[in-house]
C-alpha positions as CSV (number, residue, x, y, z in Angstrom):
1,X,-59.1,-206.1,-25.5
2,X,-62.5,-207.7,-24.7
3,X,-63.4,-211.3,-26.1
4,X,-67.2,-211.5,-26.3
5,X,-69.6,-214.3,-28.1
6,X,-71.9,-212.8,-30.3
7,X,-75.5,-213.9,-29.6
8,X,-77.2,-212.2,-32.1
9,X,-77.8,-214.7,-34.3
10,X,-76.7,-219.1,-33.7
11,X,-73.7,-218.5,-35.5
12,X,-72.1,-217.3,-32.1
13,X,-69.1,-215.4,-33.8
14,X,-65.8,-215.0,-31.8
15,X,-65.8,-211.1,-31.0
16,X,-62.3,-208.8,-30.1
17,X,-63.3,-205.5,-29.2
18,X,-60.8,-203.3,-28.6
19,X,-60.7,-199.5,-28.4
20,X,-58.2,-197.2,-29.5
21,X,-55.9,-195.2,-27.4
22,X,-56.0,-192.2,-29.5
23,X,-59.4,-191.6,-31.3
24,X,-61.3,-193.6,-28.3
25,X,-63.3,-195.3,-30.8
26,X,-63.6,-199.1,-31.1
27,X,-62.9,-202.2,-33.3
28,X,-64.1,-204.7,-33.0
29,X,-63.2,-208.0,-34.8
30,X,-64.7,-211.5,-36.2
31,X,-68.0,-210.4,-36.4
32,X,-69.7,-211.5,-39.8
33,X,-72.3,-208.8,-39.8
34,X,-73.2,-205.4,-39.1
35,X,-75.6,-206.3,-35.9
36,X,-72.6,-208.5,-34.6
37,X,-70.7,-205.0,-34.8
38,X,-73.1,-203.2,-32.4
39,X,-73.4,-206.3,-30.3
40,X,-69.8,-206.0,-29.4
41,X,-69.5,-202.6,-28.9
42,X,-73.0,-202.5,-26.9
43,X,-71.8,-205.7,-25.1
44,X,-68.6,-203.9,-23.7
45,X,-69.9,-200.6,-22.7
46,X,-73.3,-200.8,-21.6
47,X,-74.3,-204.5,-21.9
48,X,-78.3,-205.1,-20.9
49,X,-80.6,-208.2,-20.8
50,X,-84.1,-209.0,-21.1
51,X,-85.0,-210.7,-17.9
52,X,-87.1,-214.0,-18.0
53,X,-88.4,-215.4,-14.9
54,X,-91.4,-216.6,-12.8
55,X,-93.6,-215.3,-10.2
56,X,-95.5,-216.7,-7.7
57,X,-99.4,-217.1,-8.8
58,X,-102.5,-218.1,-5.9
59,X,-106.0,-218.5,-6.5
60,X,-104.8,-220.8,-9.6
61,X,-104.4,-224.6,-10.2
62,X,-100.5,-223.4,-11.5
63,X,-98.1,-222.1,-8.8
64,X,-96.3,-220.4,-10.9
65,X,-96.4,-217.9,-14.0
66,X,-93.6,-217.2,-16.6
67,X,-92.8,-213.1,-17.0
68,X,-90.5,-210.9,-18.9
69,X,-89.0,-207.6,-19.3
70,X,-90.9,-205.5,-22.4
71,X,-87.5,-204.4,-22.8
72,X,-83.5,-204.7,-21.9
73,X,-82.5,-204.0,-18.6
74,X,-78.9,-202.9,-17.8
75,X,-77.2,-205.9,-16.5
76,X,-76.1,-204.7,-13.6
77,X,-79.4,-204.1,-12.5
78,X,-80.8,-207.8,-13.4
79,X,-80.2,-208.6,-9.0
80,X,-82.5,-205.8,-8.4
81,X,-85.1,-207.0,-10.5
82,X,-84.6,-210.3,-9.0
83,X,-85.4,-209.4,-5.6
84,X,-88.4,-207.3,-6.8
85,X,-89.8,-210.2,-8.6
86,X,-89.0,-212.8,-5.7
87,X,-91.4,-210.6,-3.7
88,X,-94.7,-210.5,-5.7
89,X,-97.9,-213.0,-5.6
90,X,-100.1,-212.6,-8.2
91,X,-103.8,-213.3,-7.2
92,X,-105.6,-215.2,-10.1
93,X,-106.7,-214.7,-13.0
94,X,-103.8,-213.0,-14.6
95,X,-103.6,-212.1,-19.0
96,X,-101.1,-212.4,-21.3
97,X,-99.2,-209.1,-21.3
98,X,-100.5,-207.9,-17.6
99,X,-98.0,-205.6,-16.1
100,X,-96.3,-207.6,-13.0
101,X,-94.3,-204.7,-12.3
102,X,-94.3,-200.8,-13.6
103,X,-90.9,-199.6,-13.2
104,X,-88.6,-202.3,-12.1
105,X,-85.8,-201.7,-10.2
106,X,-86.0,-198.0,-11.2
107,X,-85.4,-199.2,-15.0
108,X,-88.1,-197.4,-16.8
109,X,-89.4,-200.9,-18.2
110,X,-91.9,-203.1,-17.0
111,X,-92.3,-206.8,-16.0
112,X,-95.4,-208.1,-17.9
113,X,-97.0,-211.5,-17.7
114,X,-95.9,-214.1,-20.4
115,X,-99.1,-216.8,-20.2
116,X,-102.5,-216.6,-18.9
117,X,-103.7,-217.9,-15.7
118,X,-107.2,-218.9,-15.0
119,X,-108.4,-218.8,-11.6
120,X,-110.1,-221.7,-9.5
């Protein structure tokens, strides 16, 4: 059995997941909804992440600007992506929604700008 915190929604519900010897199927207990369900089970056999972070920015009065995942990652991966990102410079200006990185970490999903930066 698994214990996992739901973070779905605030109410953070104390998760059991378990899975049955015989059918392979799981259960999964003290969840208060449906999506607090999947959580669990999604949280014990292939848990993923969006990634938030920062890259570097020059050409730009900020040093830095904020980027995401358009999507979840696996977690395992989320070092990967960490390297990848601690590699990049972004040359000013830079849009809302510009694609940092196609394909991070071999993922499928791409790392795309959060703010726009203007250039000096």
């Amino acid at each position: 059995m698994r214990e996992v915190i739901c973070i779905v929604c605030p109410k953070g519900c104390h998760l059991h997941v378990s899975q049955n010897a015989e059918t392979g199927e799981y259960e999964v207990r003290g969840a208060t909804c449906d999506r607090g369900m999947d959580y669990g089970i999604n949280e014990v056999t292939n848990p993923v992440r969006v990634l938030t972070s920062t890259v570097k920015v020059a050409g730009s009065n900020l040093v830095r600007c904020p980027v995401r995942t358009n999507g979840s990652i696996p977690k395992g991966k989320i070092f990967d992506c960490m390297e990848e990102i601690n590699r990049v410079l972004l040359e000013a200006p830079v849009q809302v929604g510009d694609v940092v990185i196609a394909d991070i970490a071999g993922t499928g999903i791409e790392l795309i700008a959060t703010r726009s930066v203007d250039a000096v």
